[in-house]
Every structure is written in C-alpha cells, then in structure tokens.
FIZAGU-425536 format. One record per residue (C-alpha): x, y, z. Coordinates in pm, 1 decimal. Layout:
N
((X,Y,Z)),
...
end
This chain:
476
((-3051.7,-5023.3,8177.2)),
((-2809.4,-4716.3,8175.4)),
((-2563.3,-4699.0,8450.9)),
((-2664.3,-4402.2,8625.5)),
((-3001.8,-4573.8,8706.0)),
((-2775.7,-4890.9,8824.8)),
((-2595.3,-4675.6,9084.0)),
((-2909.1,-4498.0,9157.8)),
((-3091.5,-4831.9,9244.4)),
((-2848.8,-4949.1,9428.9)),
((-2789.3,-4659.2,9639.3)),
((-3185.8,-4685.8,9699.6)),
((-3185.5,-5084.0,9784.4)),
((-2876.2,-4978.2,10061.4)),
((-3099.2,-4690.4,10209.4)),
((-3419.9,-4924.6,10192.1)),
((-3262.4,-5174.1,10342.5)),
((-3089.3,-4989.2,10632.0)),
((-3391.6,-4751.0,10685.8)),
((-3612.8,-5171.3,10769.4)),
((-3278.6,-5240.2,10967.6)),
((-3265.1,-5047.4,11205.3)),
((-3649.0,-4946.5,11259.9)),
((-3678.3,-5318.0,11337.0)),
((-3385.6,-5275.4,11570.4)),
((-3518.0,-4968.6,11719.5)),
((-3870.2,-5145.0,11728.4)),
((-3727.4,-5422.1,11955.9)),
((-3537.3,-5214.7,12150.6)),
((-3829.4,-5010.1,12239.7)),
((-4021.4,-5306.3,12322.2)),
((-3737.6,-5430.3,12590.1)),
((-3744.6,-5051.5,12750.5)),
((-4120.2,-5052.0,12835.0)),
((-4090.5,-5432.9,12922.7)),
((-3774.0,-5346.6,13119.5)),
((-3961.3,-5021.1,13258.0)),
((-4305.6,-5198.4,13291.3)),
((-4169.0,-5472.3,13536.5)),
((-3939.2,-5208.9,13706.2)),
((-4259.6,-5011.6,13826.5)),
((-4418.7,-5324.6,13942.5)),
((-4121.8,-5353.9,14197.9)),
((-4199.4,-5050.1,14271.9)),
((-4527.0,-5062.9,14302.2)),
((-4492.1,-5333.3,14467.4)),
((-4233.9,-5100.9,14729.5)),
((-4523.3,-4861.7,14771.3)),
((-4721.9,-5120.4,14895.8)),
((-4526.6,-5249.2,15131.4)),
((-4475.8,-4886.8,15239.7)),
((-4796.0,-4846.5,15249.5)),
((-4872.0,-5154.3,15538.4)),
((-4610.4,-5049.6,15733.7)),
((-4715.5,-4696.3,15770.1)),
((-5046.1,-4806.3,15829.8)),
((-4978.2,-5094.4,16075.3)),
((-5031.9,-5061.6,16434.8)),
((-4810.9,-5328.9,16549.6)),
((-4397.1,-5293.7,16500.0)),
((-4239.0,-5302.2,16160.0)),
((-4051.0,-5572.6,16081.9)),
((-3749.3,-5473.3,15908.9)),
((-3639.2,-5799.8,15767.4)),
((-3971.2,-5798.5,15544.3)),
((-3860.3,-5537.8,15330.4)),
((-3511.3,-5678.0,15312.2)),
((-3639.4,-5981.7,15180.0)),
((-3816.2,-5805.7,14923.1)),
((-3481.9,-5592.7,14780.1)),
((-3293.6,-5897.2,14748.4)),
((-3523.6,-5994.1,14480.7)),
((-3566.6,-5643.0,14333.0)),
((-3233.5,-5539.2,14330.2)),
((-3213.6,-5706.0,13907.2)),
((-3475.3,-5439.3,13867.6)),
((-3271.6,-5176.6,13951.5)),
((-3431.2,-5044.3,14293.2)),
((-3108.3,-5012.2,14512.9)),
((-3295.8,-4917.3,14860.2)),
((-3608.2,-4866.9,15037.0)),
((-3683.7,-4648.2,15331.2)),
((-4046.9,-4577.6,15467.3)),
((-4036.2,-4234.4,15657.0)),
((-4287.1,-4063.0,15863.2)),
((-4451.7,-3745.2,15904.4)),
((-4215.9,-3671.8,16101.8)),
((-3856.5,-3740.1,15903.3)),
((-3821.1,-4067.4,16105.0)),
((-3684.5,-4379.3,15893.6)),
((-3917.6,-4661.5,16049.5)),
((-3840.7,-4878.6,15791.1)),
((-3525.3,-4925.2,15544.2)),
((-3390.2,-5223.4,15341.9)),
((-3065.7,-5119.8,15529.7)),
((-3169.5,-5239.7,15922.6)),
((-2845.9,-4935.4,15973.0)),
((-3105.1,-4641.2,15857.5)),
((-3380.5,-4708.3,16101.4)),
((-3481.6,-4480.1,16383.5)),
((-3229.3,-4219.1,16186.7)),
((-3402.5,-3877.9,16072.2)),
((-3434.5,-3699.3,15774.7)),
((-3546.3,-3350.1,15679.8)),
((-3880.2,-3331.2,15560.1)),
((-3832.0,-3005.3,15363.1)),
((-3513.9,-3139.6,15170.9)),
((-3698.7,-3435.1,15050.1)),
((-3810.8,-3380.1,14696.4)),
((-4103.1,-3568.2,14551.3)),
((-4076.8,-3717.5,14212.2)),
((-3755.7,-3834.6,14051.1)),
((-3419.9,-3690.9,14107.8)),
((-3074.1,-3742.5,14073.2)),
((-2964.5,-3924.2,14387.5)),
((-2681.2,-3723.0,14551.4)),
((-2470.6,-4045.8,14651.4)),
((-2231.8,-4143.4,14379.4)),
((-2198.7,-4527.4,14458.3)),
((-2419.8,-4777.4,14458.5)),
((-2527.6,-5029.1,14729.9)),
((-2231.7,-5214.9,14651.8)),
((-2008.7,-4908.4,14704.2)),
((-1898.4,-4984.5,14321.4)),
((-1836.4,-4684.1,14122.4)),
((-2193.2,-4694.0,13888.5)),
((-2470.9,-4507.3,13693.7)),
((-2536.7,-4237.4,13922.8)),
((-2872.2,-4297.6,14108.7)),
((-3155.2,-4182.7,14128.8)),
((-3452.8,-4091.4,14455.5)),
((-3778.9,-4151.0,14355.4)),
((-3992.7,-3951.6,14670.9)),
((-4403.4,-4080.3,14671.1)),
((-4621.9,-3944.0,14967.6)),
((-4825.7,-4220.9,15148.1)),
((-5181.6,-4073.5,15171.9)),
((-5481.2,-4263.9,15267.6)),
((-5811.5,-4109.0,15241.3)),
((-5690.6,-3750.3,15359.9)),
((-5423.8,-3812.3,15581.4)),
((-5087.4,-3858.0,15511.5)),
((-4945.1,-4077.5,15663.0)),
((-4588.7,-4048.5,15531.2)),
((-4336.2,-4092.5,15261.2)),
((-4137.7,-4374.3,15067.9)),
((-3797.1,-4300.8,14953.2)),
((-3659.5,-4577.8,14685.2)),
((-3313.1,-4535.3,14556.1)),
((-3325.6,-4634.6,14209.4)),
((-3013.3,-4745.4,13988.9)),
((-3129.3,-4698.3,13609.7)),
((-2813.5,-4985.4,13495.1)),
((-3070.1,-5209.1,13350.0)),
((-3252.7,-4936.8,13125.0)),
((-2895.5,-4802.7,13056.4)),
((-2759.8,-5128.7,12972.6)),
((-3061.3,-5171.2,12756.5)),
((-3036.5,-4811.3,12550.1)),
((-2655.4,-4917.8,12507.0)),
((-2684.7,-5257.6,12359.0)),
((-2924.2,-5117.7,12152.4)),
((-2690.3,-4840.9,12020.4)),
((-2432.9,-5144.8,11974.7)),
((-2660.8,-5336.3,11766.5)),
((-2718.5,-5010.8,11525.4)),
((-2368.4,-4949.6,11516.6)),
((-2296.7,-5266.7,11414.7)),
((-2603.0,-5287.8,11176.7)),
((-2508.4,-4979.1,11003.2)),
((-2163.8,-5107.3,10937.3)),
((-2262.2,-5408.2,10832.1)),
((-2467.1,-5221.6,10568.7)),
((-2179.9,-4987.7,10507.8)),
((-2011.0,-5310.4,10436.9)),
((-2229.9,-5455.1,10216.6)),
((-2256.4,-5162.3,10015.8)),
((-1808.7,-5149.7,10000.8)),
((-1819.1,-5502.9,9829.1)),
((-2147.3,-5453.3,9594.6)),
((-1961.7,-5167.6,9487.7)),
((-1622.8,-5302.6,9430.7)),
((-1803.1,-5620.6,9272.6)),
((-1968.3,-5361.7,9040.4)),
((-1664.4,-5164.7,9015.9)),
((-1502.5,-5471.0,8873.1)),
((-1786.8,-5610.0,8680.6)),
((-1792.8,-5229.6,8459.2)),
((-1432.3,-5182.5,8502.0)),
((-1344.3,-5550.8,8323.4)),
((-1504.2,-5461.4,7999.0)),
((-1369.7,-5096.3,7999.6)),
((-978.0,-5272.6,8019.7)),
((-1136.2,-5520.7,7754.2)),
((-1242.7,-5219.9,7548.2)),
((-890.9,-5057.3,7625.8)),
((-730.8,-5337.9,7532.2)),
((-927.7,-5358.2,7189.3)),
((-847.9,-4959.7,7106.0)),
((-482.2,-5020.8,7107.7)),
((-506.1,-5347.6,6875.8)),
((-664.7,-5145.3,6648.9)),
((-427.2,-4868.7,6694.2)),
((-178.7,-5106.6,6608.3)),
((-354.1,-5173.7,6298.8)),
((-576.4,-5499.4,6405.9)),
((-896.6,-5416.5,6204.6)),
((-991.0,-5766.5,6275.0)),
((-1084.8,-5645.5,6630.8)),
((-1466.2,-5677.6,6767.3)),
((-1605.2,-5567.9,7077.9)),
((-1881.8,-5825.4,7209.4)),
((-2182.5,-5660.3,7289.7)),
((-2235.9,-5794.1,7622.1)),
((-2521.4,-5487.4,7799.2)),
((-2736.4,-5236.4,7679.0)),
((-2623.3,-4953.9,7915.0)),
((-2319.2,-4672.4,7820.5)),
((-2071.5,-5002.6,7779.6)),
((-2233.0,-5146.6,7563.0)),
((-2330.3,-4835.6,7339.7)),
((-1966.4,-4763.6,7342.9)),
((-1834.8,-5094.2,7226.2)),
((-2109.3,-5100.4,6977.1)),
((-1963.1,-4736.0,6857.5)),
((-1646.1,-4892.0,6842.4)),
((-1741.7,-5170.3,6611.6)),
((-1896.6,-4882.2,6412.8)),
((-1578.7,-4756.5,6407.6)),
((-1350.3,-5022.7,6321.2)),
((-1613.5,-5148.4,6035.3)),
((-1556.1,-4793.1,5924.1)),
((-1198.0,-4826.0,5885.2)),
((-1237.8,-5158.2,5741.7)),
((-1377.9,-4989.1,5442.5)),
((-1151.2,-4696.6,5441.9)),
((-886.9,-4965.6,5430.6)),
((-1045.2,-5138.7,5160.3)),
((-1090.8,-4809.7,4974.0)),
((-702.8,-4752.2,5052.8)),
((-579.9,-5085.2,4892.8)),
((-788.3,-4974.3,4571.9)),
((-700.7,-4678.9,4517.1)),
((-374.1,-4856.7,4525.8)),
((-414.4,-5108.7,4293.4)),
((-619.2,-4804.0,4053.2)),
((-261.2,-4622.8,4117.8)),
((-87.2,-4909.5,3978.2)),
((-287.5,-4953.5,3670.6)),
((-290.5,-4593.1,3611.9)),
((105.3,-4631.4,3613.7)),
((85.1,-4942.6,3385.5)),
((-144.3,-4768.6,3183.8)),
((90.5,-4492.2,3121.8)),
((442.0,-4711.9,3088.5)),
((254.1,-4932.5,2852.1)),
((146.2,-4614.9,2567.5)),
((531.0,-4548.5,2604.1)),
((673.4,-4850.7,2512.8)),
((390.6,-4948.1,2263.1)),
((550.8,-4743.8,2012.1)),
((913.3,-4840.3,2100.7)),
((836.7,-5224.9,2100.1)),
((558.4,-5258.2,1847.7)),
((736.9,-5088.9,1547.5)),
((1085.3,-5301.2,1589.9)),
((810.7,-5617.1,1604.5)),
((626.7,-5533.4,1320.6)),
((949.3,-5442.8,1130.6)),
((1072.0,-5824.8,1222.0)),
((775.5,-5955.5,1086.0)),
((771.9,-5822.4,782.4)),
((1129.7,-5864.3,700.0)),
((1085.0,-6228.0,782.3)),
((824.2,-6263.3,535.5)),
((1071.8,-6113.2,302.6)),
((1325.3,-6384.4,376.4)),
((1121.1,-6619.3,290.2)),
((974.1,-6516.6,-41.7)),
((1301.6,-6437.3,-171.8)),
((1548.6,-6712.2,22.1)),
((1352.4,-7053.7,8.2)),
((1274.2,-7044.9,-404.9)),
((1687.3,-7001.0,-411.0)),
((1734.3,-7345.6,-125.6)),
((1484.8,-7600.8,-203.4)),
((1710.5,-7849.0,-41.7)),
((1705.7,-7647.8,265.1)),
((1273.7,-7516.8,194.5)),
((1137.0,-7734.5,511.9)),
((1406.4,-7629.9,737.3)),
((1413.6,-7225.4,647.2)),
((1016.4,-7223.0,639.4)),
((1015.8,-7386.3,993.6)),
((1288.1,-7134.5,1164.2)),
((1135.1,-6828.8,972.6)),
((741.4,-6997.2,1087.0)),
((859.5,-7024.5,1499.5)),
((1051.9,-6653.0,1426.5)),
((732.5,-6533.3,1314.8)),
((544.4,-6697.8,1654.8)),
((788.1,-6542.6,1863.4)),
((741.0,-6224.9,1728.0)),
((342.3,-6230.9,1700.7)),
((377.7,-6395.8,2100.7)),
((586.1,-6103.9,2184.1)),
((375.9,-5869.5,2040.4)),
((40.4,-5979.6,2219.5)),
((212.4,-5961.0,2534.9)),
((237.3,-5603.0,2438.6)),
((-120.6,-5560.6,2389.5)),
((-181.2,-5745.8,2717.5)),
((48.7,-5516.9,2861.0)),
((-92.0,-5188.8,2743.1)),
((-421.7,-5327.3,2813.0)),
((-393.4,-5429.8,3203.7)),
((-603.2,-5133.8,3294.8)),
((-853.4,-5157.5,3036.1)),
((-1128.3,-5393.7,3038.5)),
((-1028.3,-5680.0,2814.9)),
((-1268.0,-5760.4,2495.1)),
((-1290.6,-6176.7,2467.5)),
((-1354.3,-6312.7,2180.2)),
((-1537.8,-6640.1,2269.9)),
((-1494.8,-6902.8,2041.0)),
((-1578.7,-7299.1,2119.5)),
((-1245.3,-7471.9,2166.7)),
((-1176.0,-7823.3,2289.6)),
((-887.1,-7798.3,2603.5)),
((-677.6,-8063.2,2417.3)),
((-650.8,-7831.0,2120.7)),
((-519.6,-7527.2,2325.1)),
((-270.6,-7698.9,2496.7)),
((-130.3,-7851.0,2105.2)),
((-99.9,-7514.0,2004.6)),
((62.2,-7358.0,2294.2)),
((339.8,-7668.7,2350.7)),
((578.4,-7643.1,1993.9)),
((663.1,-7291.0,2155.2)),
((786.1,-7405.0,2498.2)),
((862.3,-7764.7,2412.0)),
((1227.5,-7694.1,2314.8)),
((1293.8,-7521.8,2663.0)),
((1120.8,-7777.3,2851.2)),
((1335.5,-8051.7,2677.2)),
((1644.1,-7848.5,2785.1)),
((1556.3,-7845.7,3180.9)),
((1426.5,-8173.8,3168.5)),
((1057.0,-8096.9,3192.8)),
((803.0,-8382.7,3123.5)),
((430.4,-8236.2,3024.4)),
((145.4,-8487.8,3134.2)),
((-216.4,-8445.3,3007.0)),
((-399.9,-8562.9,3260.9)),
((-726.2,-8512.0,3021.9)),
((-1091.7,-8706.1,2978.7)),
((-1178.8,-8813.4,2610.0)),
((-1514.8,-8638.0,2692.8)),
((-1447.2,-8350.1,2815.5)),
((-1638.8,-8107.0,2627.2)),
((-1605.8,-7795.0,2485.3)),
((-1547.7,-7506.1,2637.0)),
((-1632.4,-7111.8,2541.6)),
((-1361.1,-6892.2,2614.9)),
((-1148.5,-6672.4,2407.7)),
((-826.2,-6909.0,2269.4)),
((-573.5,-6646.1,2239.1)),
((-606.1,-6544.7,2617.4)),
((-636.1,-6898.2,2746.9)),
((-363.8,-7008.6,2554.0)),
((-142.7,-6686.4,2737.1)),
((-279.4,-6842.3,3045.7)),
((-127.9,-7166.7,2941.0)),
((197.7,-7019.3,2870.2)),
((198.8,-6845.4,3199.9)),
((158.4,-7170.8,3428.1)),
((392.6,-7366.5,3190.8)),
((627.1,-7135.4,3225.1)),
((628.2,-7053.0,3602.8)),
((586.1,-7416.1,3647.7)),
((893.2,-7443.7,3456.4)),
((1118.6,-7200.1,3659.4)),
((1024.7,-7355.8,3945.9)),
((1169.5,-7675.5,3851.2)),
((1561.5,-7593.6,3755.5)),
((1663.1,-7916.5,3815.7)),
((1355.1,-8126.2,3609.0)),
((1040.5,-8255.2,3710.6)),
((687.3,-8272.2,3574.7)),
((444.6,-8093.3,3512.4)),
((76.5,-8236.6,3501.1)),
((-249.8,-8070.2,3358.5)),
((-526.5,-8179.5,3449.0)),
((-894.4,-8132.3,3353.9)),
((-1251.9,-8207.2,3471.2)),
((-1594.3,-8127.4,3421.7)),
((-1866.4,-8098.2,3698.7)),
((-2154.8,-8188.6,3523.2)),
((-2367.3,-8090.9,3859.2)),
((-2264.4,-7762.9,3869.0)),
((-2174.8,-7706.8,3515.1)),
((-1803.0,-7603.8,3552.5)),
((-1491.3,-7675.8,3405.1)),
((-1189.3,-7731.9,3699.9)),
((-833.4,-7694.0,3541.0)),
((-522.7,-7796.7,3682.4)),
((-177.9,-7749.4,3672.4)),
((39.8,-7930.1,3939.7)),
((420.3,-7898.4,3941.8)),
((714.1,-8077.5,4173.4)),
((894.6,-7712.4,4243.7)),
((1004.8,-7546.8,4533.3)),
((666.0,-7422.4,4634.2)),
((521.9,-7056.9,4736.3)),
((627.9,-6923.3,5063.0)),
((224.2,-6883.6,5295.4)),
((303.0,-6557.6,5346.6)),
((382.2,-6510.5,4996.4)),
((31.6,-6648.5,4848.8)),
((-185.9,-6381.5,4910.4)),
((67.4,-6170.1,4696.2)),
((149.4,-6348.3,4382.3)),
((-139.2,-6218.9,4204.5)),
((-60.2,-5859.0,4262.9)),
((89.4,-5653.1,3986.6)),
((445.7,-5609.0,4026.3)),
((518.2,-5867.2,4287.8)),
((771.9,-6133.1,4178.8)),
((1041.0,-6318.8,4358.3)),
((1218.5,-6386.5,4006.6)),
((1529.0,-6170.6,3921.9)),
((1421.5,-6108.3,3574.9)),
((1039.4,-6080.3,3653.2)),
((814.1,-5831.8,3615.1)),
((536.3,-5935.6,3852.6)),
((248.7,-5911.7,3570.4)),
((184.7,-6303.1,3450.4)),
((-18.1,-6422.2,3708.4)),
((-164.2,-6065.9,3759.9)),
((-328.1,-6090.9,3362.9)),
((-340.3,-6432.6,3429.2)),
((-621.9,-6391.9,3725.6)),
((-804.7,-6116.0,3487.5)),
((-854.9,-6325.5,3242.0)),
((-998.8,-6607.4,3421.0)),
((-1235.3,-6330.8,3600.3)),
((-1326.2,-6179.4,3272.8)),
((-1422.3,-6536.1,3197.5)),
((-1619.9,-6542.1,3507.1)),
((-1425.0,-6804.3,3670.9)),
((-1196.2,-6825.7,3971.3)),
((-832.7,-6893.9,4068.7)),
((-751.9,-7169.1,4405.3)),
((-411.1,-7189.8,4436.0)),
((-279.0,-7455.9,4691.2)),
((103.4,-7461.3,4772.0)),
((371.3,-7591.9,5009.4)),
((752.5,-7504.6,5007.1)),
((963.6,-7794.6,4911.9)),
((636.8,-8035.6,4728.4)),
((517.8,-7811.8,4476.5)),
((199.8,-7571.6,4401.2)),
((-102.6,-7662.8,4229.0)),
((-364.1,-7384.0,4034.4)),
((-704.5,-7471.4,3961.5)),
((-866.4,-7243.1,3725.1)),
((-1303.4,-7323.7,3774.1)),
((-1471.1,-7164.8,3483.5)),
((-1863.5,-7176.8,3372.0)),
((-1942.7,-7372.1,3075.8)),
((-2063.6,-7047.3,2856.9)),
((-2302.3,-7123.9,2615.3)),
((-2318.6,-6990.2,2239.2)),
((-2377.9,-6606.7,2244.8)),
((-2275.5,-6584.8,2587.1)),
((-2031.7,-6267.5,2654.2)),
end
C-alpha cells in the first residue's frame, strides 16, 4: 500500500471517527434538553393549573399552596409564581410579599421574555431570567393571567456540559491523531535513517550493504532501487578489478616479448657451448668423465629450467597449451628434487613423501606440474631460513574422482590479510621476488581444471592443497 493512501486512510478513520463522536454526543445531549425541557413544562403546567383554581375559586386563596409547590419546582428552573387578575391585582404569588400589590396590565407581555430583574430569587448574580405571561381563559371569559419567572440555569448548564464534552472529545481525537502520527512518523522515519545509514556505507565503499525489503509502499521501492544499485556497482567493481588484472597481463605480455630476446639468446648460447665442453673436454679427462658429465648435465638443467620460466613468463597472458601425458605423482616429484636437493641440504630442509603405493595415475601435463612443484618447494623453502620440513602429501577420492595434493611447511606463515593476495601477479613480500610463482602456479592448476585451498597461520606454517580431476585418456 503506497503511503499517500496510508495518510489518506488515516486522515479518513480520524474524521470517521470524530464525525460518530460527537453526533453521539450531540445525540445525548439533545435527548437531556427535551427531557430537561419536557419535565420543565410539566412544572409549569402544572403552575397553570394551580393558577387556574385559584382564579376560578370562590373561596380565599391560600398563599402557602403555591409556596409549597415552588419549593419543589425551583430544580426545574421556575423562580416565581404570581396569579394576577383582570384587573393587575397579584392575588396569588410564591412570594406571600407580592400579594394584594398591582401590576399594569398593558406592560405585561404574553409569551416569553427576558425578565427585566437581573438576580435571581436568591439575589445571586445568575442567568438572566426570563417572564413567561399565559392568559387564564375559561370558556370565553378571562379570568386572568399567570406570570412565572423562569431561570433557564438547568437548560444552560445542560447546553454547556455538552459543549465541554465536545471540546474535550475533539481533543481527545486531536490527540489521538498527534501520537498515530508521530508513531507513524517514527515507524517511516526509522527505515529512511536505516536507508541513510546504508547510502553512506556504500559511499564509503561497503558494497556488501543490503537494504531489507521490509513494505511494498515508496520505502520499500526505494530500498529495493538501492539494492539495484549497489548490485550494480558490485559488477562495475568486478568489471574494475578485471580490467585490472587484463592491464596487468597486457603489461606482462609486453615486458615478456622484450626480454625474450635478451634472455633466450644468452640461454641458448649456454647451452650449446656446454654441449661443446663436453664433446671436446671429457674424451681429454676420463678420470674426471663422471664428474664433468654431471656438472655440465645439472648446467644444462639450469639453463633449460631457466629458459621455461621464460616461456612461462612470456606466456602469462596467453592461454597455456598442456600437453597431458599419464604420470605417476612419485615420478614428478624424483625428477623435480636433484635440482633443489643441494639447497635444501644447505638450509636444513627435510622433504617427506607423505604418498599411497596406490595412488594412481594422474593426466596432467609433467613439465607444468613439475614448475608447480618447484614453486611450493621453493616458497616452502624460504619460509623456513632456519630448517624445518617440508611434507607432500597425496590422496585420491575415489567418490568423487579427485586427486588432493599437499604441501605443508613449519614457516612463518601468511599474514590473513595477506591471503587473498598471494595469488595476484606482482604481489610478493620477498625482497628479490617478482610476485609471479604462485600467480602461474594457480593457472596451471585451473587450466587443469582443478582448484587451489590454501590454509595458513603466522608463526605454524601454511598448507596448499591442489584438488584436480582424474582426466581420462584424450581428455584436454
């Protein structure tokens, strides 16, 4: 329901209900004015007749009579009584003082007027009075007049306790309608701060921000065009971070074809001359054959290492071409250890193989798993300056078909707020880093269609687990 018709209805429901109000109010005041006026003309009615048998008696009036009577119709407002005759005599008056005085017929008016005394019986200032003048007449003589002095405080007091009980009705109502509206006031205002309060979080760059949906009126439409919003900049920020990252592999793209030619001609040089050495040096030092074919062997690893972390450099933003092959795990990790076993020795590194005899065989391509071994190992190793060990560990999930690798080291550990970062290109917290291992690291595994958990705490260590899909043959 939209707000308007909220205020709308309400305003209606306040009007309804003070419109019932105060006609019921009005309704039962009316019906204690005619009772109130109904039982006043009975006393007077009631002073007619009594009028009426003394003007018509033959015998003396007796005063005291129609004294009695006023004493009991004084809470109905008639103040006095006087019976007059034809003549202007007073033969008869609730005061005994009046009778015998005279009055002037002509300056008696018939009917209801204003009474010219100002005070009441009690010669209290009042309600000024009023003279209600009725002819006697029987048959067609008249035989006189009654004069009653009438004091209207009852009718008064009626029409003014009535006007008290609107007046307090309608502010009651007026009342009513203050606090529904400041209740409403607060119930619309609270989600607007909430909303408020929302916009600047996501000023401040809070995109994880949502505004709860809470009515269907202009609120809610505006917190739902909010959400809209902020899932809008959600993407935009996505789109931000990779056009970023495309940035940064256009850059790495373009650093890589100038140092392919600067690296990979000095490498290739190496090589060859190497092979050189060893056609014309070891037929000259047999004694010395094993040793010289082993140095100028590990020169020539070196060099062919070097030179495919040239290609994996220049190809970072290309997609990578695998060349699946079936491997056993043990077999990868043989080849990749006589390279870093001599620097392990020298920092006091042990390696275990924490391997099952049945593992099986896995697809993958060997000469980018075995740079992913290289990068762990390695890492591993600078994280442990003083010694340690290093454990790899394999398993396969014969449920689910996949292959979980491990590689658990006793180092320093990743700072939390560093985790989400060490698979970025170009972020490193090593001097002599470049901030691109675990970046080609984490393509390769994804290239592989497999995932990267890494699970770290500073001072016992880090732990990556590489999960990769048992490929079968042909599989790409």
């Amino acid at each position: 329901m939209k707000l308007n018709t909220k205020l709308v209805m309400m305003m209606l429901s306040l009007l309804i209900i003070a419109t019932l109000i105060l006609f019921l109010m009005n309704q039962y005041s009316q019906n204690d004015l005619v009772q109130e006026m109904q039982e006043s003309s009975t006393e007077v009615s009631k002073a007619i007749q009594l009028s009426v048998e003394d003007l018509t008696s033959e015998t003396d009036v007796e005063s005291l009579r129609l004294k009695d009577y006023l004493q009991q119709a004084r809470n109905k407002g008639i103040n006095e009584v006087n019976i007059i005759n034809n003549e202007g005599e007073i033969i008869n008056s609730s005061d005994p003082d009046k009778v015998g005085k005279m009055r002037e017929i002509k300056k008696l008016e018939k009917g209801l007027k204003a009474s010219r005394k100002g005070k009441g019986a009690t010669g209290s200032h009042s309600l000024r009075p009023y003279d209600l003048v009725v002819p006697v007449i029987v048959g067609d003589e008249q035989l006189g007049y009654v004069q009653i002095n009438l004091l209207l405080d009852n009718i008064r007091d009626i029409q003014h306790a009535n006007f008290l009980r609107r007046l307090v009705a309608t502010c009651m109502i007026f009342m009513f309608g203050i606090f529904l509206t400041i209740f409403l006031a607060r119930r619309y205002t609270d989600p607007i701060h909430r909303l408020a309060a929302g916009v600047k979080k996501v000023s401040a760059g809070d995109l994880s921000v949502t505004f709860p949906l809470d009515s269907k009126d202009e609120i809610g439409e505006l917190a739902e065009n909010f959400n809209e919003l902020v899932e809008k900049l959600r993407e935009k920020e996505h789109l931000e971070k990779r056009l970023y990252e495309a940035e940064h592999l256009s850059k790495v793209g373009q650093l890589a074809s100038g140092i392919a030619h600067e690296i990979r001609n000095p490498l290739n040089y190496i090589s060859l001359a190497i092979d050189h050495l060893k056609s014309e040096l070891l037929p000259s030092c047999p004694e010395r054959g094993k040793e010289l074919e082993s140095i100028a062997d590990n020169i020539k690893e070196e060099v062919r290492k070097a030179n495919y972390m040239v290609l994996n450099f220049m190809n970072y933003g290309r997609p990578l071409k695998l060349r699946l092959h079936e491997v056993r795990y043990p077999e990868l990790i043989s080849k990749a250890m006589p390279l870093l076993q001599d620097k392990l020795n020298e920092q006091h590194i042990e390696v275990i193989e924490d391997i099952p005899a049945d593992l099986p065989p896995m697809q993958v391509d060997p000469e980018l798993m075995r740079n992913c071994l290289f990068n762990f190992i390695t890492n591993a190793a600078q994280a442990m300056p003083d010694g340690g060990k290093i454990t790899l560990g394999a398993a396969f999930v014969a449920g689910d078909n996949l292959f979980r690798l491990t590689f658990a080291d006793q180092g320093s550990g990743i700072a939390p707020n560093d985790i989400d970062k060490i698979f970025q290109p170009y972020f490193t917290t090593k001097e002599a880093g470049i901030g691109l291992g675990l970046a080609i690291t984490e393509r390769i595994i994804k290239e592989h269609g497999g995932e990267m958990v890494v699970e770290s705490q500073l001072g016992n260590g880090t732990t990556f687990t590489i999960i990769l899909p048992m490929k079968k043959q042909g599989d790409v």
